[in-house]
C-alpha atoms as an extended CHARMM CRD file, in Angstrom:
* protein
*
       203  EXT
         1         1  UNK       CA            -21.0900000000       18.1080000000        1.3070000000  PROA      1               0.0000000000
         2         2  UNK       CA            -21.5460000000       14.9930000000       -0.9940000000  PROA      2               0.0000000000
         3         3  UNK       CA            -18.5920000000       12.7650000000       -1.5320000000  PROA      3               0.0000000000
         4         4  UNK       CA            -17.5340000000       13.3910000000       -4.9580000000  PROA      4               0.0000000000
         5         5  UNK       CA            -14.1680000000       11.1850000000       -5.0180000000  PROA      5               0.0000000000
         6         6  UNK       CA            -12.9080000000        8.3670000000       -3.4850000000  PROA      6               0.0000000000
         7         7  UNK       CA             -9.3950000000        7.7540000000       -2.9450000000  PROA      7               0.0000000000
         8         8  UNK       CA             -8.4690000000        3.7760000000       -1.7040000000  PROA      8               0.0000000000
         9         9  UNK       CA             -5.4440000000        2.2820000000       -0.2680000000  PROA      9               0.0000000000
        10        10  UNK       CA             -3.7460000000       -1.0570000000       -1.5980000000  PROA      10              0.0000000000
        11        11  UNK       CA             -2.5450000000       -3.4630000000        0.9390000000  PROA      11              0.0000000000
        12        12  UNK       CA             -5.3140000000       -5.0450000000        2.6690000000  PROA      12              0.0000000000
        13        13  UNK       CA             -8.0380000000       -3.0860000000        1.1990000000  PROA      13              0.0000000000
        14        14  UNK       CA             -7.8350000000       -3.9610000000       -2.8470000000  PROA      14              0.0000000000
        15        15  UNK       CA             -4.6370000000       -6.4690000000       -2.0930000000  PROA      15              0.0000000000
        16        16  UNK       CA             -4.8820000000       -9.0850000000        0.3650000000  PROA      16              0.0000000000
        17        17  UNK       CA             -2.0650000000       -9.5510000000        2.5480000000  PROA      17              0.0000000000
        18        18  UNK       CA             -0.6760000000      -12.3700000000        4.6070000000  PROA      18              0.0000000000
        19        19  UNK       CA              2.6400000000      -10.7010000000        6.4200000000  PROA      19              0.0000000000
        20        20  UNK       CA              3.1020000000      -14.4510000000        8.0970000000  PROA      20              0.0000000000
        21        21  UNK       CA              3.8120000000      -15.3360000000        4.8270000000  PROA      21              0.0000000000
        22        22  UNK       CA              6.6480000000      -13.0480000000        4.5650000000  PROA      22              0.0000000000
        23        23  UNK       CA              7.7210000000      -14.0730000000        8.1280000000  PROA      23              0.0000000000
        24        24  UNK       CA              7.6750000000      -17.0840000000        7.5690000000  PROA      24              0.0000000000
        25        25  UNK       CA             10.2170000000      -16.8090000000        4.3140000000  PROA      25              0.0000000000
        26        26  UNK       CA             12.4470000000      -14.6790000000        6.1410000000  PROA      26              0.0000000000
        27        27  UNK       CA             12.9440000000      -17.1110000000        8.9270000000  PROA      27              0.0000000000
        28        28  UNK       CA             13.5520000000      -19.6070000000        5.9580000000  PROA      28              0.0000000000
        29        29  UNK       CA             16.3560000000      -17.9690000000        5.0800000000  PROA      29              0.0000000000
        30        30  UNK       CA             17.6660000000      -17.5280000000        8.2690000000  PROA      30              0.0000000000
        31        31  UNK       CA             16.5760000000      -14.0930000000        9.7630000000  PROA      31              0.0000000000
        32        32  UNK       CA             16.6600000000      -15.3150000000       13.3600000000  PROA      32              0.0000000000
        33        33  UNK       CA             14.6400000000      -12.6550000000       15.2060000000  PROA      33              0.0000000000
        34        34  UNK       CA             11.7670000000      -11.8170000000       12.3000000000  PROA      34              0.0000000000
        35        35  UNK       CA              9.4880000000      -10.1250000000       14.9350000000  PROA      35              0.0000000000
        36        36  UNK       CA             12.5620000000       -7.9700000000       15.5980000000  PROA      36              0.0000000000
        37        37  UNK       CA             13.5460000000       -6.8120000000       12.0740000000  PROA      37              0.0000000000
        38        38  UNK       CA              9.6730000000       -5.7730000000       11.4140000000  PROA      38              0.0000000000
        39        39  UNK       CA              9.5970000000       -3.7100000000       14.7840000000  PROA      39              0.0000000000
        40        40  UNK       CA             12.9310000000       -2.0170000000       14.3710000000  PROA      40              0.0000000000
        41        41  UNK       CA             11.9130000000       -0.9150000000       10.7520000000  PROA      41              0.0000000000
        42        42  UNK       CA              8.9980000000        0.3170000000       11.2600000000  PROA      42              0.0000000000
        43        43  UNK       CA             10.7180000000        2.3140000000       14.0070000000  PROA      43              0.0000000000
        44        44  UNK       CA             13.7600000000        3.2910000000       12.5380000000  PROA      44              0.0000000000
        45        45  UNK       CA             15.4520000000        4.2340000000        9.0740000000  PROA      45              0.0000000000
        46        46  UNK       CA             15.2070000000        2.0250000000        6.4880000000  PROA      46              0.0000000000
        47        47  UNK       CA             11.7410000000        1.0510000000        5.9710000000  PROA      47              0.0000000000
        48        48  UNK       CA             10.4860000000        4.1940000000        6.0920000000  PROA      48              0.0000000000
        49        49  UNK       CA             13.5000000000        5.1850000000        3.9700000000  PROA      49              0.0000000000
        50        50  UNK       CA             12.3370000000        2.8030000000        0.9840000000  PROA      50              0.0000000000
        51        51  UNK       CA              8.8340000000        3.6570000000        1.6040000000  PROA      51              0.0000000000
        52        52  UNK       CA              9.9700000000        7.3090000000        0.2240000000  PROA      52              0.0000000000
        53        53  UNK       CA             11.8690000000        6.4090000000       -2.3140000000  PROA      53              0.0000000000
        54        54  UNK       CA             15.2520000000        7.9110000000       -0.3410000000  PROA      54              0.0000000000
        55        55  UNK       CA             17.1060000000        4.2000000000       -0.8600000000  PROA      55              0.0000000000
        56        56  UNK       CA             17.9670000000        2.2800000000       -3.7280000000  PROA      56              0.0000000000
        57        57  UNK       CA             16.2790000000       -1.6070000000       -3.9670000000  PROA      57              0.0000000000
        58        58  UNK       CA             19.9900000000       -2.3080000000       -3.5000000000  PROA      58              0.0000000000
        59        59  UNK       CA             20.4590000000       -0.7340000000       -0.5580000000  PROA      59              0.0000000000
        60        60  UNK       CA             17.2230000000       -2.1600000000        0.8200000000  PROA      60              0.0000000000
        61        61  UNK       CA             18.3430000000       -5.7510000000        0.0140000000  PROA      61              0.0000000000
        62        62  UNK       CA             21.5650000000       -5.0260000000        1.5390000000  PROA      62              0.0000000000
        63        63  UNK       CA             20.1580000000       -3.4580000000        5.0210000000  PROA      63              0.0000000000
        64        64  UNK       CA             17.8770000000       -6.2850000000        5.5450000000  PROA      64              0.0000000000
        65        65  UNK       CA             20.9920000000       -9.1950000000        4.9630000000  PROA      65              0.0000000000
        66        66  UNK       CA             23.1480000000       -6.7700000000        7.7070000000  PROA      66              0.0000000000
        67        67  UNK       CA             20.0550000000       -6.9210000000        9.8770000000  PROA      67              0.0000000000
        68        68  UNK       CA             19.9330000000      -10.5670000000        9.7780000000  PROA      68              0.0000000000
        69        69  UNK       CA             23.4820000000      -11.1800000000        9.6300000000  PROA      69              0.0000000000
        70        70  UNK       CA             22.2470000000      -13.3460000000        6.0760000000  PROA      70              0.0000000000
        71        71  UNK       CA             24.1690000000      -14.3450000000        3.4300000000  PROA      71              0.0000000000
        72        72  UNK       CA             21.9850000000      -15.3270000000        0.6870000000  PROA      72              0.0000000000
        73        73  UNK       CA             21.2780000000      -13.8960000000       -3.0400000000  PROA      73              0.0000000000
        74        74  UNK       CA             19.2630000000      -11.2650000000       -3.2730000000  PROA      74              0.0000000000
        75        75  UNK       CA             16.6220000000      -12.4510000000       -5.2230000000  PROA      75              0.0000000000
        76        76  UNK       CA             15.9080000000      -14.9000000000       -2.0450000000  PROA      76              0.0000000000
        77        77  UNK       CA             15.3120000000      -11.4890000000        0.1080000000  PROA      77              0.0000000000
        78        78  UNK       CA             13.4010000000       -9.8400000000       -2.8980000000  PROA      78              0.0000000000
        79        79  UNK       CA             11.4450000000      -13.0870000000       -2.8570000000  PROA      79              0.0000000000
        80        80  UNK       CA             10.6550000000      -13.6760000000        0.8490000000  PROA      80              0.0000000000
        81        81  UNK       CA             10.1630000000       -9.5040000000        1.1090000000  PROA      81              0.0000000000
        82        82  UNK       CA              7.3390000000      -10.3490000000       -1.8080000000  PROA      82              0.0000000000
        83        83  UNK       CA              6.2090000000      -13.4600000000       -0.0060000000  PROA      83              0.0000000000
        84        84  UNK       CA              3.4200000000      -11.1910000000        1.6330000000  PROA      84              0.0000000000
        85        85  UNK       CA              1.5540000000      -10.1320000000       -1.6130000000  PROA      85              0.0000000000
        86        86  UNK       CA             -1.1740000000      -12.4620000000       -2.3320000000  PROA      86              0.0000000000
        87        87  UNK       CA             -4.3940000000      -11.5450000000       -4.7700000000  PROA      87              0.0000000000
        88        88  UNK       CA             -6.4070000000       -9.4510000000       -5.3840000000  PROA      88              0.0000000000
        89        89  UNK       CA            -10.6040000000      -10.7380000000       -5.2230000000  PROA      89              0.0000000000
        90        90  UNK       CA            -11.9880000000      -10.3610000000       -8.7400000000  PROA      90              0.0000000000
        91        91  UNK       CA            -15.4200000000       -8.7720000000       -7.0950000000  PROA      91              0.0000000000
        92        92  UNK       CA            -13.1590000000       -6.1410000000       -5.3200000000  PROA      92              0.0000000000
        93        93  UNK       CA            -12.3040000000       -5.0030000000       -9.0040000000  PROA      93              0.0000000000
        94        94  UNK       CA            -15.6390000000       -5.1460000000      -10.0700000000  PROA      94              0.0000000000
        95        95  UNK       CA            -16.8150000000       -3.1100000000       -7.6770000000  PROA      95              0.0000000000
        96        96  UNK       CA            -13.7900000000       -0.3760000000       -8.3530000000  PROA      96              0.0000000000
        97        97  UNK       CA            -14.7590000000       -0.8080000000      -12.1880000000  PROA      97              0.0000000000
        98        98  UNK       CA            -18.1680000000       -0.0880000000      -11.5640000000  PROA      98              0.0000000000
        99        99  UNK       CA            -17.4960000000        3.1440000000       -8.9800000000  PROA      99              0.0000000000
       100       100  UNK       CA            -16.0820000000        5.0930000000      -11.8510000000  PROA      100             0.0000000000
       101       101  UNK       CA            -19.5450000000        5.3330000000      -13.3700000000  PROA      101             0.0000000000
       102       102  UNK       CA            -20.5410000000        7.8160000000       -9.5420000000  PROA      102             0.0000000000
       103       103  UNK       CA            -16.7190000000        8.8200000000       -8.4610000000  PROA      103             0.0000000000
       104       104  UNK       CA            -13.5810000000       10.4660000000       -9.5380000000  PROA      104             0.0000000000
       105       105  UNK       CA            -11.7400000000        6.8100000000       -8.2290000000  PROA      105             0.0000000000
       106       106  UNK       CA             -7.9860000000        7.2360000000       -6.6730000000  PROA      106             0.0000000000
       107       107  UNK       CA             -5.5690000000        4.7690000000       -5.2220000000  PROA      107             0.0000000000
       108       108  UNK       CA             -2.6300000000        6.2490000000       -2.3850000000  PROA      108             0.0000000000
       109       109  UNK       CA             -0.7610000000        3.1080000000       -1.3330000000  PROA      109             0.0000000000
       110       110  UNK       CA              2.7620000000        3.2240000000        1.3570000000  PROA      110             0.0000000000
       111       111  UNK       CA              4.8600000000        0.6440000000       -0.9280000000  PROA      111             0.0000000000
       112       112  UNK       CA              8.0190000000        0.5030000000       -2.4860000000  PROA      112             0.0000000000
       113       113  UNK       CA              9.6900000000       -0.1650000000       -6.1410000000  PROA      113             0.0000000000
       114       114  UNK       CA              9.9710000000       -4.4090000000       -5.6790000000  PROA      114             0.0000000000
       115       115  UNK       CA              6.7000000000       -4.2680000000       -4.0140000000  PROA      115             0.0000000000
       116       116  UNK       CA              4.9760000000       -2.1510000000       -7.0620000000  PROA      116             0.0000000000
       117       117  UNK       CA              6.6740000000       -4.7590000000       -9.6430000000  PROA      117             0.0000000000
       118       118  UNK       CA              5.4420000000       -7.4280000000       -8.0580000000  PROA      118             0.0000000000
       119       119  UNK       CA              1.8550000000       -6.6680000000       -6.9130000000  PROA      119             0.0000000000
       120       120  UNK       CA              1.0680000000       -4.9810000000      -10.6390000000  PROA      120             0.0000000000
       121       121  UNK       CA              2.5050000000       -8.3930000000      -12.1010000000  PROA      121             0.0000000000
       122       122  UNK       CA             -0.2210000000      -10.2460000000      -10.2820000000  PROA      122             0.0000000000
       123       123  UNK       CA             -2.8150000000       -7.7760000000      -11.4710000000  PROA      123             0.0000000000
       124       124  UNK       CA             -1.7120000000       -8.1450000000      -15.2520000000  PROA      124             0.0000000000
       125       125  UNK       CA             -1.3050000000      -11.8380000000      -14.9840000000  PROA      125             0.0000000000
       126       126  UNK       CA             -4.8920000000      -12.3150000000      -13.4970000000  PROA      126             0.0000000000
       127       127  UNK       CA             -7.2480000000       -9.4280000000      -15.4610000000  PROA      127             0.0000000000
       128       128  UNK       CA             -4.4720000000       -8.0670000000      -18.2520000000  PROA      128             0.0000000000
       129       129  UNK       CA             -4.4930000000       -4.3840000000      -18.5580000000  PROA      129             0.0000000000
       130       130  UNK       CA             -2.5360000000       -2.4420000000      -15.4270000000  PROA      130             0.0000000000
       131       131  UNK       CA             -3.7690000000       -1.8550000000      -11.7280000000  PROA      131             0.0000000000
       132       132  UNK       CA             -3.6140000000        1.9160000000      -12.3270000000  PROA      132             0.0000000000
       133       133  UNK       CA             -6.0830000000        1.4120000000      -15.4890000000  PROA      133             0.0000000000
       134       134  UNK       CA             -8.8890000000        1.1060000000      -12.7040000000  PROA      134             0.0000000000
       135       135  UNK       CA             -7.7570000000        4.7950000000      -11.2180000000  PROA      135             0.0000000000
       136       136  UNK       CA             -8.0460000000        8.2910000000      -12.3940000000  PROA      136             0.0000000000
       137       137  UNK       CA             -4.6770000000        8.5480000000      -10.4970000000  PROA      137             0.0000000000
       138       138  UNK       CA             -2.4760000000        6.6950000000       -8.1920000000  PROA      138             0.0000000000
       139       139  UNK       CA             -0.0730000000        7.3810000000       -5.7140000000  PROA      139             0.0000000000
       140       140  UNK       CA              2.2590000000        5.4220000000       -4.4010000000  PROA      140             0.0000000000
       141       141  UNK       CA              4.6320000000        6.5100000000       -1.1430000000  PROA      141             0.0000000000
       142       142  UNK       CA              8.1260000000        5.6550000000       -2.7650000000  PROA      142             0.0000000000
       143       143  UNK       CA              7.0700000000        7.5880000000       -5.9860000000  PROA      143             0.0000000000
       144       144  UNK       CA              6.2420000000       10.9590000000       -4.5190000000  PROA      144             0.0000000000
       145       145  UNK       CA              8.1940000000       10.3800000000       -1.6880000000  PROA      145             0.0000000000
       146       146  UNK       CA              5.5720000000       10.9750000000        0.7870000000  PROA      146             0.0000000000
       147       147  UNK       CA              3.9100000000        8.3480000000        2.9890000000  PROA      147             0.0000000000
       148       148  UNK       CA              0.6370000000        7.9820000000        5.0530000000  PROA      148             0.0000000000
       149       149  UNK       CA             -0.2190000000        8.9360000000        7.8770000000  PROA      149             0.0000000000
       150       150  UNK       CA              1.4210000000       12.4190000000        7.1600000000  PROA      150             0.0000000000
       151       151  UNK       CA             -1.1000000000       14.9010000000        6.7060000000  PROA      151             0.0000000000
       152       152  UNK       CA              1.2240000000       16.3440000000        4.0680000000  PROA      152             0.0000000000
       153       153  UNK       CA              0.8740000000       13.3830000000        2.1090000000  PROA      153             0.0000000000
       154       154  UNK       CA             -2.6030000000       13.6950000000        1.8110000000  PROA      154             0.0000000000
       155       155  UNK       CA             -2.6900000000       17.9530000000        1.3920000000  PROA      155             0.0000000000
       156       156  UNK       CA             -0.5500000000       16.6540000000       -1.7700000000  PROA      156             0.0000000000
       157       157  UNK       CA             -2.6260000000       14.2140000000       -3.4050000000  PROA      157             0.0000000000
       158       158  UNK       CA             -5.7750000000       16.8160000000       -2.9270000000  PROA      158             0.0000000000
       159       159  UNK       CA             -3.6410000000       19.6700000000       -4.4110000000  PROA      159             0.0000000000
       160       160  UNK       CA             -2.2430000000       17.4040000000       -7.1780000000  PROA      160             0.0000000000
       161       161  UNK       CA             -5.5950000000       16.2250000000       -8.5530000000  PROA      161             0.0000000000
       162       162  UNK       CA             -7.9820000000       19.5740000000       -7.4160000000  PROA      162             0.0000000000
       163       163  UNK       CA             -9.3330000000       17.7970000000       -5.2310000000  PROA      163             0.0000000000
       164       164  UNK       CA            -11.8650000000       19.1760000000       -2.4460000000  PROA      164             0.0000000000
       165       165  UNK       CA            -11.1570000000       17.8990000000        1.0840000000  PROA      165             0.0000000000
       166       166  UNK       CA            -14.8460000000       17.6980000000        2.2250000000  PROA      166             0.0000000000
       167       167  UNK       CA            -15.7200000000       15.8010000000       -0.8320000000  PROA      167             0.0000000000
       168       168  UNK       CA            -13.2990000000       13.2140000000       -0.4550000000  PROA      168             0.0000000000
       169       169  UNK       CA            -13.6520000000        9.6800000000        1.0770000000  PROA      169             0.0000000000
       170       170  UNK       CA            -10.0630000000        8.2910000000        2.2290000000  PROA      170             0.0000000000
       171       171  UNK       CA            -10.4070000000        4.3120000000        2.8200000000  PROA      171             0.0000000000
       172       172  UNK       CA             -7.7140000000        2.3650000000        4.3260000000  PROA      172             0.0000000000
       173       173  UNK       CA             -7.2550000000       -0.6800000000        6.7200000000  PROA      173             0.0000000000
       174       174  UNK       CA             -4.4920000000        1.2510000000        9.3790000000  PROA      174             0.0000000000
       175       175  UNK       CA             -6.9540000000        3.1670000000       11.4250000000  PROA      175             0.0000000000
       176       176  UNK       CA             -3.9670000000        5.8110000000       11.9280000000  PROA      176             0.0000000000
       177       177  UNK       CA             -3.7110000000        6.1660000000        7.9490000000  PROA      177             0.0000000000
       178       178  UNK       CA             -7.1890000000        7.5670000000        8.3720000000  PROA      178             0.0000000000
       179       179  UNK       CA             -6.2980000000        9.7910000000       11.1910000000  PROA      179             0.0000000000
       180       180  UNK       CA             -3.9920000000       11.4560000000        8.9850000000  PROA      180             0.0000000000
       181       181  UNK       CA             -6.6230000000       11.8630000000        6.2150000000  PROA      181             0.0000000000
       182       182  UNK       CA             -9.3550000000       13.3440000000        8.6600000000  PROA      182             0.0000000000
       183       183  UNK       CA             -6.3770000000       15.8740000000        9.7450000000  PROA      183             0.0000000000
       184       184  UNK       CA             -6.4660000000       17.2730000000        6.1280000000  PROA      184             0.0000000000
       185       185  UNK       CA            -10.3620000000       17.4750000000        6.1510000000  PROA      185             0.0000000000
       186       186  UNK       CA            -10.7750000000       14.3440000000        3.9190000000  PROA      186             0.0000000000
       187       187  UNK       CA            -13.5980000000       11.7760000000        5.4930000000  PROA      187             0.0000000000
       188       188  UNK       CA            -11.8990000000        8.5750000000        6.1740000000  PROA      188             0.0000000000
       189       189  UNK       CA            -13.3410000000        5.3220000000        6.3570000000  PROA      189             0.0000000000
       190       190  UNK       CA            -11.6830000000        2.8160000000        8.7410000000  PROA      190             0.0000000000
       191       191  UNK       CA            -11.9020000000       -0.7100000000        6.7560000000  PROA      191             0.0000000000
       192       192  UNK       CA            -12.0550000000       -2.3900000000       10.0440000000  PROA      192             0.0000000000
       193       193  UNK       CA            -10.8540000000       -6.7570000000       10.1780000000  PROA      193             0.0000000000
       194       194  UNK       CA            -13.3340000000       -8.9870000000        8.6660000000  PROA      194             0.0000000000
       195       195  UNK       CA            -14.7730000000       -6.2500000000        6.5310000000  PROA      195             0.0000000000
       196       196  UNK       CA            -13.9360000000       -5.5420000000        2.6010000000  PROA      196             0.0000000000
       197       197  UNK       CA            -14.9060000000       -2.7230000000        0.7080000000  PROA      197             0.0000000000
       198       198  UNK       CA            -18.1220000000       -4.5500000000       -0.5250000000  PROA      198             0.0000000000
       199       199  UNK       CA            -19.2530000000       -4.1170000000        3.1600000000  PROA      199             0.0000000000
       200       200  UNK       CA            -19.1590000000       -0.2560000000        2.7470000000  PROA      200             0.0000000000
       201       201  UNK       CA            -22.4940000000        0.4610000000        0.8360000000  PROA      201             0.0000000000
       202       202  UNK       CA            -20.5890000000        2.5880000000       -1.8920000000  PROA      202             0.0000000000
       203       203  UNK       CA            -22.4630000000        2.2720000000       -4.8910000000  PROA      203             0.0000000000
């Protein structure tokens, strides 16, 4: 069946990324054990917490100083947590611009509230207008309190916008993101290192 829609992730995909960066600002601040507090989140309750919206920024902020055993403001935290959002490639947006001419064009990104502010800042300071201008829709984890890879995650985003499994691509960087999406019949596209999306052959 011919692909009809294409639905992208964010981070490292349309966003680039640098999570040293982010490392690197924690440790400023005195996190001791950085590789430690990205490990034990993704493991355990408070990432994935803020990733579905079930924790307040606040309470974020606040887990991540008890963690470290910090005491700084919390814009420092909010800043170093940021510190990992860098641009996004003008010819990445051209090519998104010009796939709504072929495709019904969606975004489904695993973020969170300071996250959101910050990345669609950077979009409306570089190319005015908002990120979710260049989408019929967009999802993001914290919003409908869902996150990838959960195949109900992506049964909701097909049922929210009629969408037809089999004639949906799913693209994303986390090859277990796109597990998930080829669980709920969508055909996902591993953006694999080194690669962007102008590598795929989609227009």
């Amino acid at each position: 069946m011919a692909i009809k829609n294409i639905v992208f992730d964010l981070g490292g995909v349309l966003l680039n990324l640098d999570m040293q960066r982010t490392h690197r600002a924690f440790e400023n601040i005195g996190v001791k054990d950085v590789a430690a507090l990205f490990n034990i989140g993704h493991a355990a309750s408070y990432f994935k917490d803020y990733e579905v919206g079930t924790i307040t920024d606040a309470e974020f902020v606040q887990a991540i100083k008890k963690h470290g055993a910090i005491d700084v403001p919390d814009n420092a935290v909010i800043d170093a947590w940021n510190a990992l959002l860098l641009d996004f490639p003008p010819e990445r947006i051209e090519l998104l611009r010009s796939l709504k001419d072929k495709y019904r064009v969606f975004l489904f990104s695993n973020t969170n509230a300071i996250h959101l502010e910050d990345f669609h800042r950077k979009y409306t300071a570089t190319y005015g207008g908002s990120l979710d201008d260049n989408f019929e829709k967009a999802w993001y984890s914290h919003l409908i309190r869902l996150r990838k890879p959960s195949v109900e995650s992506f049964q909701y985003i097909l049922h929210d916008a009629g969408l037809t499994a089999a004639e949906t691509m799913f693209i994303d960087d986390a090859l277990v993101n796109i597990e998930g999406a080829n669980a709920a019949g969508i055909k996902g596209v591993h953006l694999e290192p080194g690669k962007t999306i102008l590598d795929l052959g989609l227009l």
